[in-house]
NUKOLPA-6919 format. One record per residue (C-alpha): residue number from 1; residue in one letter; z, y, x. Coordinates in steps of 0.001 Angstrom, whole numbers. Example, Ala and Ser with C-alpha at 12.3 -4.5 7.8 and 13.67 -1.06 7.14 Angstrom:
<sites>
<site 1; 'A'; <7800; -4500; 12300>>
<site 2; 'S'; <7140; -1060; 13670>>
</sites>
This chain:
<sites>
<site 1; 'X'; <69741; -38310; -49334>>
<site 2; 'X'; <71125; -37401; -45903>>
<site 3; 'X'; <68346; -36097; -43605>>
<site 4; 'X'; <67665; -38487; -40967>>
<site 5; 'X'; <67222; -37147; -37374>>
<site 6; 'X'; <66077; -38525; -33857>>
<site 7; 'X'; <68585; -38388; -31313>>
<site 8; 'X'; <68567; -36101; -28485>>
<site 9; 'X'; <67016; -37623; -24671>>
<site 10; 'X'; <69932; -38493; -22334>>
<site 11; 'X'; <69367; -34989; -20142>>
<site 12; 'X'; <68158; -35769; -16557>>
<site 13; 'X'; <70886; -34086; -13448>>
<site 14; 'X'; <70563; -32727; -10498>>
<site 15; 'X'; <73303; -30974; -8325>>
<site 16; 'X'; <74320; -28545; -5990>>
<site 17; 'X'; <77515; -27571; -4355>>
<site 18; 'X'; <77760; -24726; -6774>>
<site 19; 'X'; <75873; -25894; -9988>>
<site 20; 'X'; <74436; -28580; -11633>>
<site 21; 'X'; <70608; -28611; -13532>>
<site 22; 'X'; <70569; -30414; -16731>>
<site 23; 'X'; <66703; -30971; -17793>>
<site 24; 'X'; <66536; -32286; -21263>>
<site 25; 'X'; <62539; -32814; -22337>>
<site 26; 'X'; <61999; -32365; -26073>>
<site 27; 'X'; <59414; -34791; -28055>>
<site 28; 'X'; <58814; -32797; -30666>>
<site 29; 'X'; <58705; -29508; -28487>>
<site 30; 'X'; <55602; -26781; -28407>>
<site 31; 'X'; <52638; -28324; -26627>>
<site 32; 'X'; <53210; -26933; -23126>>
<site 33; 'X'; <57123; -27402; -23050>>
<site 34; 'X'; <57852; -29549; -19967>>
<site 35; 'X'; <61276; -29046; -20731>>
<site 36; 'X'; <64582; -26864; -21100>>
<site 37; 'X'; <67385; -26352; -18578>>
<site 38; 'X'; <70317; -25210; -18145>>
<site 39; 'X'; <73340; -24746; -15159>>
<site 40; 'X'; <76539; -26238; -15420>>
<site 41; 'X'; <79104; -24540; -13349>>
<site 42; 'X'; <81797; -26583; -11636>>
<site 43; 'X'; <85657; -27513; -12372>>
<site 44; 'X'; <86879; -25039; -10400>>
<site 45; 'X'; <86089; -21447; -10263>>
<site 46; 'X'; <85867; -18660; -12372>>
<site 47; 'X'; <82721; -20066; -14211>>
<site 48; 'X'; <84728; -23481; -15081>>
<site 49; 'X'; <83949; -25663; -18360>>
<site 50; 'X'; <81197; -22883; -18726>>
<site 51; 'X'; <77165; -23716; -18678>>
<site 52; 'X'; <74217; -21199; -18766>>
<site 53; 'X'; <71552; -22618; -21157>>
<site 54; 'X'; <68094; -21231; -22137>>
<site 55; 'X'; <66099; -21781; -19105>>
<site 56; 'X'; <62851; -23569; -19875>>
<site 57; 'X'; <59949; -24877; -17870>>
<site 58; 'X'; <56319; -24569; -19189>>
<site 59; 'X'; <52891; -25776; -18432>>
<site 60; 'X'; <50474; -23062; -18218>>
<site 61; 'X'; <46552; -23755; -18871>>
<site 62; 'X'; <45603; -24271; -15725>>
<site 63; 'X'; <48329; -27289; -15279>>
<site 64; 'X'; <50804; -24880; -13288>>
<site 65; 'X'; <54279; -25141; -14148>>
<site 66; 'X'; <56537; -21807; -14367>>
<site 67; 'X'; <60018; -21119; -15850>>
<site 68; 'X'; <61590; -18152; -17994>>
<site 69; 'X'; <64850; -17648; -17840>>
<site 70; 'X'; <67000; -16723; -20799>>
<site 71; 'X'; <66857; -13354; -23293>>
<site 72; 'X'; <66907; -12007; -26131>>
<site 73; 'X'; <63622; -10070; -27244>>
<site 74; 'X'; <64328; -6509; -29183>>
<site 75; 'X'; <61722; -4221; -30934>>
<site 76; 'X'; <60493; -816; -28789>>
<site 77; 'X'; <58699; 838; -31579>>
<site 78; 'X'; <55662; -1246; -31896>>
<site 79; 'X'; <56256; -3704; -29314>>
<site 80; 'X'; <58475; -6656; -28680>>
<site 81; 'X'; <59823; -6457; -25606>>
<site 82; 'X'; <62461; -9221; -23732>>
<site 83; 'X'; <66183; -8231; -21982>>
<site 84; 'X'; <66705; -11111; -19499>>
<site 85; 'X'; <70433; -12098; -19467>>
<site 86; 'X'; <70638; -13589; -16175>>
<site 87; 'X'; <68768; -10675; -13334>>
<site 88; 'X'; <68690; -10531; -9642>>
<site 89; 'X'; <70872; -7788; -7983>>
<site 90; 'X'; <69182; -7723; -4841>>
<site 91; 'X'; <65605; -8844; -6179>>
<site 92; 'X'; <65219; -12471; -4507>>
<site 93; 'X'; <67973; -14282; -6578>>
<site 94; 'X'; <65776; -14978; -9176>>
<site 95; 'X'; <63109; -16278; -7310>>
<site 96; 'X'; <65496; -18699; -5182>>
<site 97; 'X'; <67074; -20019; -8517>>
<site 98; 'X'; <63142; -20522; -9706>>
<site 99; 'X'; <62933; -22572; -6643>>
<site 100; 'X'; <65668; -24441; -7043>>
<site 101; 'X'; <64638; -25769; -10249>>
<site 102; 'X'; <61397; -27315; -8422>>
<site 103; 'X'; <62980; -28608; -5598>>
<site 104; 'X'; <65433; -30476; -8301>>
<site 105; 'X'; <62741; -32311; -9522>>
<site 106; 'X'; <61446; -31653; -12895>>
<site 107; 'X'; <61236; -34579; -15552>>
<site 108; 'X'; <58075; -36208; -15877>>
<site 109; 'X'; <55919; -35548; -19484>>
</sites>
């Protein structure tokens, strides 16, 4: 018997002049998911046909919404610690990106 599966939400776009955001929301996500994100680089460029996926958008406790951006966690002796793939060179990139991905507007849940 073939395993039957719900379809994926049509992802919600926004754009810039150098990337677009794809927001998909998940139904059957973790509680305080809003949803997960990703970049899609343009046709022309370096970065063509390529997208950067692994962003995601939570609700904290108090109802405030934050993202992470993507990595890969490794073990440090006892602890778990996280490498984040995507970093800021000069220290404000990442917080202009985090921006960005408000100003977008964020799918309602």
């Amino acid at each position: 018997m073939a395993k039957e599966t719900n379809p994926a939400p049509a992802p919600e776009m926004a754009s810039t002049s150098d990337v677009t955001f794809t927001f998909v929301s998940r139904e059957d996500g973790p509680e305080r998911l809003v949803c997960e994100a990703a970049l899609v680089f343009p046709s022309t460029g370096i970065l063509a046909g390529l997208k950067l996926v692994g962003f995601s958008l939570w609700r904290s406790p108090e109802g405030e919404i934050y993202v992470t951006f993507p990595s890969r966690a490794f073990g440090a002796g006892q602890e778990r610690r996280f490498f984040e793939n995507l970093r800021s060179v000069d220290g404000t990139a990442a917080a202009r990106l985090r921006a960005v991905f408000f100003d977008r507007g964020l799918p309602r849940r």
